[in-house]
C-alpha positions as CSV (number, residue, x, y, z in Angstrom):
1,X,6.7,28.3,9.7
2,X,2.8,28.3,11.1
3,X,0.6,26.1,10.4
4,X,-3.5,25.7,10.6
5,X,-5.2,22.4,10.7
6,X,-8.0,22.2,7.2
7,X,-11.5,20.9,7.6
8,X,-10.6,18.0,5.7
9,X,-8.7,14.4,6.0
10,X,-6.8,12.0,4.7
11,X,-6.2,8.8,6.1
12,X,-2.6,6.3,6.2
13,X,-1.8,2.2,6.8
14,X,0.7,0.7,8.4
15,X,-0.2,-2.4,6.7
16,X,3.2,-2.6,4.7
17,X,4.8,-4.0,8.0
18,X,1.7,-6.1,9.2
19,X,2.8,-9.4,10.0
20,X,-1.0,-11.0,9.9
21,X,-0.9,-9.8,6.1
22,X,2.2,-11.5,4.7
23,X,0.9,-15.1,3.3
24,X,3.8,-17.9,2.1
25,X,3.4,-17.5,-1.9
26,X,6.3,-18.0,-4.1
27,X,5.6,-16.1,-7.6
28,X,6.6,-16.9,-11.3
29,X,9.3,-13.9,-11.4
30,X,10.8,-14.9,-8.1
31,X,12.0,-18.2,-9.2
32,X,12.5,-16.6,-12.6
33,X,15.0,-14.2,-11.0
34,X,15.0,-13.3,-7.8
35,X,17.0,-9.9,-7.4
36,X,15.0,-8.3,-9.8
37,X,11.4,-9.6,-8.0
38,X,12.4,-8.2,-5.0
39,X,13.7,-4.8,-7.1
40,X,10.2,-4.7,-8.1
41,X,8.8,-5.0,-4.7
42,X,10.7,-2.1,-3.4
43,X,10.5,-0.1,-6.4
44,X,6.8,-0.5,-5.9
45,X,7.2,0.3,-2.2
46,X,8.2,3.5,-3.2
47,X,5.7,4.2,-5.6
48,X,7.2,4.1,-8.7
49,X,5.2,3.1,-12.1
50,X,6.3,-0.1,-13.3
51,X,5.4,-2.1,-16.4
52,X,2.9,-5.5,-16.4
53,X,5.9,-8.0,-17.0
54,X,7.5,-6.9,-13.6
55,X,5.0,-8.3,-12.0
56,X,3.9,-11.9,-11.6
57,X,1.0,-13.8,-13.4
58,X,1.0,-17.0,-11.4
59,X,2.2,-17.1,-7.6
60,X,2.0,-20.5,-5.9
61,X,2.3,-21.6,-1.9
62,X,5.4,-21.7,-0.9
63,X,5.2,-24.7,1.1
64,X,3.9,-27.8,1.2
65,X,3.6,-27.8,4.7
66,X,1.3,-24.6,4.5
67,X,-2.4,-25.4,4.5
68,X,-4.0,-21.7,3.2
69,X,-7.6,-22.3,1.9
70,X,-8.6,-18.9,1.7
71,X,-6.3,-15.3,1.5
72,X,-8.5,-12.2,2.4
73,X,-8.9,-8.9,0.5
74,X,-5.7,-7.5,0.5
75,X,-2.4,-9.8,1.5
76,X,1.7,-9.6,0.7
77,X,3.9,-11.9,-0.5
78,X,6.8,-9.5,-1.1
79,X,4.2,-8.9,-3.9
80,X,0.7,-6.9,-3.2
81,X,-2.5,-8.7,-4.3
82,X,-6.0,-7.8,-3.4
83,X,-9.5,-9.7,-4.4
84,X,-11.6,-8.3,-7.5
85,X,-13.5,-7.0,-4.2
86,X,-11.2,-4.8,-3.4
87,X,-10.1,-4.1,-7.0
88,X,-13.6,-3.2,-8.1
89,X,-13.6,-0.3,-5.6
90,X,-10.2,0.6,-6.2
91,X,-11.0,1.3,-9.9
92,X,-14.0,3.3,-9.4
93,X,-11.5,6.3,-7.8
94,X,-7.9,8.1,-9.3
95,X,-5.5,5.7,-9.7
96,X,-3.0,7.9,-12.0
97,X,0.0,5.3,-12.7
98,X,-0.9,2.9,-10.1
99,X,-2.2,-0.6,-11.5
100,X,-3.9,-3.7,-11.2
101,X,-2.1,-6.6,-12.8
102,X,-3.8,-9.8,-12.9
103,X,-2.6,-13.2,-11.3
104,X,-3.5,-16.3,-10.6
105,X,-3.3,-18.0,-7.3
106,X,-2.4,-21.4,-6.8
107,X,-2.3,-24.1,-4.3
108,X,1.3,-25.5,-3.9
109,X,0.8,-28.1,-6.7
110,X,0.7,-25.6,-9.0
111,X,-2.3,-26.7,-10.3
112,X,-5.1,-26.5,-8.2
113,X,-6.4,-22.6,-8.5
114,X,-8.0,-20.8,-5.5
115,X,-11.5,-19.5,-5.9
116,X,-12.1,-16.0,-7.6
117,X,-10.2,-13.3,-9.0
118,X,-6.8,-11.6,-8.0
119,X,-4.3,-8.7,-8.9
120,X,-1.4,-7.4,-8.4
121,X,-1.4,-4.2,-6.7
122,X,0.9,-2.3,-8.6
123,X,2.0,1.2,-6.4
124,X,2.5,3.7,-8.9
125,X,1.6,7.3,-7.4
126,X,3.9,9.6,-4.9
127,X,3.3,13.0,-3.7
128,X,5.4,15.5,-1.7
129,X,3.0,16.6,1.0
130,X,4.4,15.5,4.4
131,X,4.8,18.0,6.6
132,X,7.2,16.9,9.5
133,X,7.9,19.7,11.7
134,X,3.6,19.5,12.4
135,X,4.1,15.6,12.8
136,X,5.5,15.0,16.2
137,X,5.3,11.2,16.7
138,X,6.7,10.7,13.2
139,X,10.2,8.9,13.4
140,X,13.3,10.1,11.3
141,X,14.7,7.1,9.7
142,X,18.4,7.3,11.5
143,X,21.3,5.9,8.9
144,X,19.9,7.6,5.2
145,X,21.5,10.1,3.3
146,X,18.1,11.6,2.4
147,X,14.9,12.9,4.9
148,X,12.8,10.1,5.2
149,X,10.4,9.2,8.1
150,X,8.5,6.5,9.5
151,X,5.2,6.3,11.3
152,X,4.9,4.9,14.8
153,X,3.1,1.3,14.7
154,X,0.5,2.5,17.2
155,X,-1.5,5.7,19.0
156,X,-1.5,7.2,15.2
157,X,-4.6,8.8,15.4
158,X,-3.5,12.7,13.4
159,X,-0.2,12.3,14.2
160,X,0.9,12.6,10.9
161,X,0.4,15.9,9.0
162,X,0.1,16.5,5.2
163,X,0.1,20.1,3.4
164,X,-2.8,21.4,1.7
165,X,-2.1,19.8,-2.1
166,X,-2.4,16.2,-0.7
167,X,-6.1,17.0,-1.6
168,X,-5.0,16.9,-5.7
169,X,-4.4,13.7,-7.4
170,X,-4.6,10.0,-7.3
171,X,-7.0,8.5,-4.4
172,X,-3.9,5.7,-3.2
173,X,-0.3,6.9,-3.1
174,X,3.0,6.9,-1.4
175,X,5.1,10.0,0.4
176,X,8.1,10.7,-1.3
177,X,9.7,11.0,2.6
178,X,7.8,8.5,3.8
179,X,8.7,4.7,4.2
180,X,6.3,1.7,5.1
181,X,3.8,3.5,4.9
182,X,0.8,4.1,2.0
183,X,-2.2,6.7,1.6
184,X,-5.6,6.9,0.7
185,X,-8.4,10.0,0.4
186,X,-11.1,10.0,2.8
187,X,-13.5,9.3,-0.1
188,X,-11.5,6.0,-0.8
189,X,-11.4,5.0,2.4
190,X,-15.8,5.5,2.8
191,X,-16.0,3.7,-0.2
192,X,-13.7,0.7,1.3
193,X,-15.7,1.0,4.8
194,X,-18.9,0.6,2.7
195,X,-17.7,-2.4,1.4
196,X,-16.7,-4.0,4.6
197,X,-12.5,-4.1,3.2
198,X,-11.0,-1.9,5.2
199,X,-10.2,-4.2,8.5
200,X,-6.7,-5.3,7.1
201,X,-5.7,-2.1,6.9
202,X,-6.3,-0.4,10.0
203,X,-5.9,3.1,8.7
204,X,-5.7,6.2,11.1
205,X,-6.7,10.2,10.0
206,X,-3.9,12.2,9.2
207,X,-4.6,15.9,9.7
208,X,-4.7,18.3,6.5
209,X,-2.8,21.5,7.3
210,X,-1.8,24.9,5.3
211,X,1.0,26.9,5.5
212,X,-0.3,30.9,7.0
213,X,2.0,32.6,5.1
């Protein structure tokens, strides 16, 4: 099958696997039961529309030891939670099921609140789009029963490929073949870069292509 590259873009972050991103919070549904918190996180990973009461409405640092005194936009606990900064952005664009919970941060003592406003960043939208046989650098995730890829962690600049109807539908979503790995439109991302919030998530263009026949 033949492929031509669009005049148009979308754009992908690794920061599902970022390292500087995950922060030491324990939530209210982990210690309420952990197996089914960390259900919800991959369920979420995957994109799949969950309820408000999976997700947490108080999370707490872990450790005592741990001095944080600020988190920045967009951080992971096992849980995904982003600043009314980045929420207010988020909301002006197509969401579809994806949602923003709210929760309140604490300091380890449980009691002491950080400043401002936080949610939960609930994943909630997949599409079907990727396109591997035009994605080169794209790895095949070796020991699944089912096609699912992987993007490199670096030099990502178009190497991935998406079909024409990535251009339909939410604004922020996950590949149904795809793993670590989340989406945004190029008009999302603009809006982000406007705002100074997309830093965190390093995102790379991923090249728009239709099928010739």
């Amino acid at each position: 099958m033949s492929y031509r590259t669009l005049d148009a873009r979308v754009w992908a972050t690794n920061c599902l696997t970022d390292g500087e991103l995950i922060y030491g919070f324990r939530s209210d549904k982990s210690l309420e039961d952990e197996e089914r918190a960390a259900d919800t996180m991959n369920r979420a990973e995957r994109g799949e529309p969950q309820p408000a009461d999976c997700f947490p409405k108080e999370m707490y640092v872990a450790s005592e030891y741990e001095k944080i005194k600020t988190v920045p936009d967009i951080f992971t606990s096992g849980f995904w939670v982003v600043s009314a900064r980045f929420a207010e952005v988020l909301r002006r664009f197509e969401l579809g099921q994806t949602e923003l919970y709210p929760v309140k941060l604490f300091h380890h003592d449980r009691k002491t609140p950080f400043e401002g406003e936080y949610f939960t960043l609930a994943f909630g939208e997949t599409k079907d789009t990727f396109v591997p046989e035009e994605s080169p650098k794209a790895n095949k995730i070796p020991f699944t029963k089912s096609d699912l890829w992987g993007p490199k962690y670096s030099d990502n600049e178009d190497s991935l490929a998406l079909s024409s109807e990535v251009l339909q539908g939410a604004d922020l979503w996950m590949e149904k073949k795809m793993r670590k790995v989340f989406f945004l439109s190029d008009r999302l991302v603009e809006a982000l870069n406007a705002e100074k919030l997309t830093k965190p998530l390093k995102p790379y263009r991923c090249r728009v292509v239709s099928n010739l026949h």
